[in-house]
N, C-alpha and C positions, 0 to 999 in steps of 0.2 A: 529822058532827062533826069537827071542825079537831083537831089533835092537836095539845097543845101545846108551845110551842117551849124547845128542847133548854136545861139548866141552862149554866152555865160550864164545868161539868166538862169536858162534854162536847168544848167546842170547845180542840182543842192548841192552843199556838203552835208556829208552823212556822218555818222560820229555811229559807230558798231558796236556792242558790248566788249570787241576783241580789243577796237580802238581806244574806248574808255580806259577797259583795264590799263592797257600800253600807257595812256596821257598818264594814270595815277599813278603811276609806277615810276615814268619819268618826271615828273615832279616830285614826288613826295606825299604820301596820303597823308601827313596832319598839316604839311605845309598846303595841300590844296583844302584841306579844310578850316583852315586857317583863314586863309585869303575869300574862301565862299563865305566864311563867317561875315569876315567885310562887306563883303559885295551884298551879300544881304542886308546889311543892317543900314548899307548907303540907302537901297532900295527902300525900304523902311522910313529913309530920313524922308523921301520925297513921295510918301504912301497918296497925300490927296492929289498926284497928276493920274493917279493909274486907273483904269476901269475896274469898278469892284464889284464880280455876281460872284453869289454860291456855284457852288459846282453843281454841276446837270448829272443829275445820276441817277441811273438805273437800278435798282433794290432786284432782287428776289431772295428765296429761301436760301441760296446757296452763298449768296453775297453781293456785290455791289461792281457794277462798271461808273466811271465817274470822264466825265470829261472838265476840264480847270481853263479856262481861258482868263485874260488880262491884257492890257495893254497901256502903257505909256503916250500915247499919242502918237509918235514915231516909229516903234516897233509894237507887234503884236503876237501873244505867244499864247500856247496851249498845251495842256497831258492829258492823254488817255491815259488811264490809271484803274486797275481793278484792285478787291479788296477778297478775297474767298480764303476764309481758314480753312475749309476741309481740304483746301488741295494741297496740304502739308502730307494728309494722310497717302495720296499720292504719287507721293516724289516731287510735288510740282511748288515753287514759288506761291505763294499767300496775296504778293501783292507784284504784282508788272507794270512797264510803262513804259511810254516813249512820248516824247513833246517833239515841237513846231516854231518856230520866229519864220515869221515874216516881217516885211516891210510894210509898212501902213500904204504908204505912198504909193505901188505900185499895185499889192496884194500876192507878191511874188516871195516865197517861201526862201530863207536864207539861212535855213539850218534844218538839218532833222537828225535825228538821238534817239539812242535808246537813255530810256531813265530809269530802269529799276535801280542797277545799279546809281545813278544820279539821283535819285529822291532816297535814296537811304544819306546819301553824301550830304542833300540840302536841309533834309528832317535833321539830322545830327547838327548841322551848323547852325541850322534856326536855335535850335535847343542852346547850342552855346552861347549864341548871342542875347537870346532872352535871359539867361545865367548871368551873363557879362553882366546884366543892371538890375537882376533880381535876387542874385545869388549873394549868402555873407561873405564880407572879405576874407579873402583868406582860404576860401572853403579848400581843403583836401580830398574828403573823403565822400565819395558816390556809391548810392545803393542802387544797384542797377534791376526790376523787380521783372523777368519777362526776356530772356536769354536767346529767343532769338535775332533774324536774320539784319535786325537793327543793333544790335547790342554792340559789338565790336564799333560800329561806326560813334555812336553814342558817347563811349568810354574814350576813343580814342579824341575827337572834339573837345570833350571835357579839359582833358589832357593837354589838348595842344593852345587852348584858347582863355582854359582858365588857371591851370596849371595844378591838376586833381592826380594826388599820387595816388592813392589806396581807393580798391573797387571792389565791393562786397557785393556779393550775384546772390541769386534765388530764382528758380525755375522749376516751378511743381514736375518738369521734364527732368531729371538729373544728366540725363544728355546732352541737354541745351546747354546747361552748366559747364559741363565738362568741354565740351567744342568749344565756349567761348575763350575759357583760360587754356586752354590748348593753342587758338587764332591769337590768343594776346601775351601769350608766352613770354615774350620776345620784347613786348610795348615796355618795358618800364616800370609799369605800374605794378605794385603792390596789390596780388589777388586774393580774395578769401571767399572759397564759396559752403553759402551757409544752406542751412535746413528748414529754414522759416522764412518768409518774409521780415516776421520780427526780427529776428536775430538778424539781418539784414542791411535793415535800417536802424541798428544801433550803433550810434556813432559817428553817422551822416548828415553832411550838412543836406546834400543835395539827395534829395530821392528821385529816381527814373522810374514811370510805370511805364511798361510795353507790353502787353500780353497780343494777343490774335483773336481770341474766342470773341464772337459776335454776342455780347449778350450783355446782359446790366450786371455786372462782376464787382464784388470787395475784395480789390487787392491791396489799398490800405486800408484799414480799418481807423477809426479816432486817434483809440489811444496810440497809436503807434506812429503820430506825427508832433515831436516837441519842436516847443520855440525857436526860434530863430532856422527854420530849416524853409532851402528850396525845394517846393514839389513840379517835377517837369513830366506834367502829366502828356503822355503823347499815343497813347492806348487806344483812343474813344475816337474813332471819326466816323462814327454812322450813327442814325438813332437808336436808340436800345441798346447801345453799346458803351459801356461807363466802368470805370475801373475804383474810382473815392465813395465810401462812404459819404453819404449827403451832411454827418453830421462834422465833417473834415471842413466843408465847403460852408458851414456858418459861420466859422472862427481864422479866416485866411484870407488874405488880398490877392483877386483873383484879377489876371490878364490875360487878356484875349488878343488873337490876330484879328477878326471881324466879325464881330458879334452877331449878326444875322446866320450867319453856318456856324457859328460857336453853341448859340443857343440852340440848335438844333440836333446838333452831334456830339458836343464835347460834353463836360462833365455837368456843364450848369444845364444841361436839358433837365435837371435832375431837379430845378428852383424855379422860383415863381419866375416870370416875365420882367419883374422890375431888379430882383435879386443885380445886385451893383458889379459891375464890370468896367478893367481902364484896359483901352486901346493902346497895346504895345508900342506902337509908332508913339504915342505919344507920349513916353517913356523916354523914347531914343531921339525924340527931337529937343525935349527937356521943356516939354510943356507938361508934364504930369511926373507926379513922384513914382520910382518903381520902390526900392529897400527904404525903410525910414531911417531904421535902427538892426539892430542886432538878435531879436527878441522878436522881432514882427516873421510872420510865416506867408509866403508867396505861393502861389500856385502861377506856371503857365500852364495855361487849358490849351494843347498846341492842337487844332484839326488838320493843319495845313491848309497852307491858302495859296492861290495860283500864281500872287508877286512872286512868294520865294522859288517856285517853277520858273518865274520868270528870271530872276537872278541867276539861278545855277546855269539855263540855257544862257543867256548873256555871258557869262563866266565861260562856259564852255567854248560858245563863238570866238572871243579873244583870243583863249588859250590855244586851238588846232589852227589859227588864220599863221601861214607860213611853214605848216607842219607835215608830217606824214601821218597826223590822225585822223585821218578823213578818207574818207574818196568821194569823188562826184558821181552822183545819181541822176541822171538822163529823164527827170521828174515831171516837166514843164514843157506840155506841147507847147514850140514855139517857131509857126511858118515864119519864112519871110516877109509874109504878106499876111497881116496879123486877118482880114476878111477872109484867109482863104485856108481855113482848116482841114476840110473836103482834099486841098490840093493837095497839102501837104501827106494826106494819107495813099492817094492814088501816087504820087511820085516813091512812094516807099515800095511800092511794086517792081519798080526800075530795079 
């Protein structure tokens, strides 16, 4: 007896790194960062419907596996996500990943992705969007400090969401350097890569740290942060891993995505427990001040937090439904005869 073939449930769509690239291509990468900018920062306006835990992560000497869960009530979504700098040395990616949405209501998975490429997509639009209300008007010029495999996405956000001509690089790697204005060739933007960090950030409204090294690092130092600048710290998301100078962080208004894994990971593990932090949501819903003035210095302490996962997979879902960026994955045992799983495996013999 032939067992019969599987409902819809059953089969995900899957969205492949080949996929991805293909969807980004066919839209537009600063136009899809563009639009994730939005979708994220919607997601933001309705921060208190979502489930909010730190991420579950695994430490050892070499780095970190994280798994990021959230959910809305209706959909529920999660990334595995690892964090290892040595495997640059390698040949290998620093940081990998792939998320999940499911359905609350069933428990029945209704996407699955890769997200390396996707969390460089959603980290650069977070960044934009926290820019969007912390950044000075006007801003042009970005110092980009940490040249890799995020930088090009970075620069290019900046670009499409805030409207940043001129990007001045620094990477203790001069390789890094060099690949990034080589990938950005083409963008637009006004390149300049410098020899210091200082010289770097001279000039800038916006400064970018990114570095990889797991460790408590100065990559700005004090004096090399004046008034009126945004700092988009995005470097630090494990403990022991910190890129500011702690005496940066007495003199700056600092914003957090969720201050229980902020205080943990980001830049303020570096300060007492009470040391003042305002919840970006409540920025973008216009319960709290982000810029005052022109003169005031911003910090986002960005760890990453699992809504914006949850956005870019939401974002993604939208975008392949009706497309060729996908295929179905045959995921979900699903007999006929939901008691009779047993059967459904002896009729596979037929």
């Amino acid at each position: 007896m032939t067992a019969p073939a599987p409902s819809d449930k059953a089969f995900v769509p899957f969205v492949s790194v080949q996929n991805m690239m293909r969807l980004v291509h066919h839209i537009g990468i600063e136009r899809v960062l563009t639009e994730l900018t939005d979708v994220i920062e919607d997601d933001f306006r309705r921060w208190p419907l979502f489930d909010k835990t730190p991420r579950v992560a695994s430490h050892s000497r070499e780095g970190v596996i994280e798994l990021m869960p959230t959910s809305d009530g209706e959909i529920y979504s999660f990334k595995y996500v690892n964090g290892h700098p040595k495997n640059m040395a390698q040949g290998l990616q620093t940081v990998t990943a792939f998320g999940l949405l499911a359905e609350v209501e069933t428990g029945y998975p209704v996407l699955l992705t890769e997200m390396t490429l996707l969390t460089a997509l959603r980290t650069a639009a977070t960044s934009a969007m926290a820019a969007r209300h912390l950044a000075p008007k006007g801003a042009t010029t970005m110092a980009m400090i940490g040249n890799g495999a995020q930088a090009e996405f970075q620069a290019l956000a900046m670009k499409a969401v805030l409207g940043v001509t001129h990007l001045r690089l620094f990477d203790i790697d001069p390789r890094a350097t060099e690949k990034t204005i080589r990938n950005l060739s083409a963008s637009g933007l006004h390149l300049t890569a410098c020899e210091t960090a200082q010289s770097a950030v001279e000039g800038a409204q916006i400064i970018t740290t990114c570095t990889a090294d797991k460790q408590n690092a100065t990559i700005l130092s004090d004096n090399m942060v004046g008034a009126g600048t945004h700092i988009n710290a995005i470097g630090g998301d494990c403990p022991g891993k910190t890129e500011l100078h702690r005496d940066i962080l007495s003199r700056v208004d600092t914003f957090v995505e969720f201050p229980p894994q902020t205080r943990i990971e980001g830049e303020i593990q570096q300060m007492p427990a009470d040391y003042p932090v305002t919840e970006l949501w409540q920025v973008v819903n216009g319960d709290s001040l982000g810029r005052r003035d022109q003169r005031q210095i911003t910090l986002f302490d960005s760890v990453g937090f699992a809504i914006e996962d949850f956005s870019a997979l939401r974002y993604v879902r939208e975008r392949v439904r009706g497309t060729t960026f996908y295929q179905p994955v045959d995921l979900i045992a699903d007999p006929d005869d939901p008691r009779d799983l047993f059967g459904m495996l002896q009729r596979a013999r037929d």
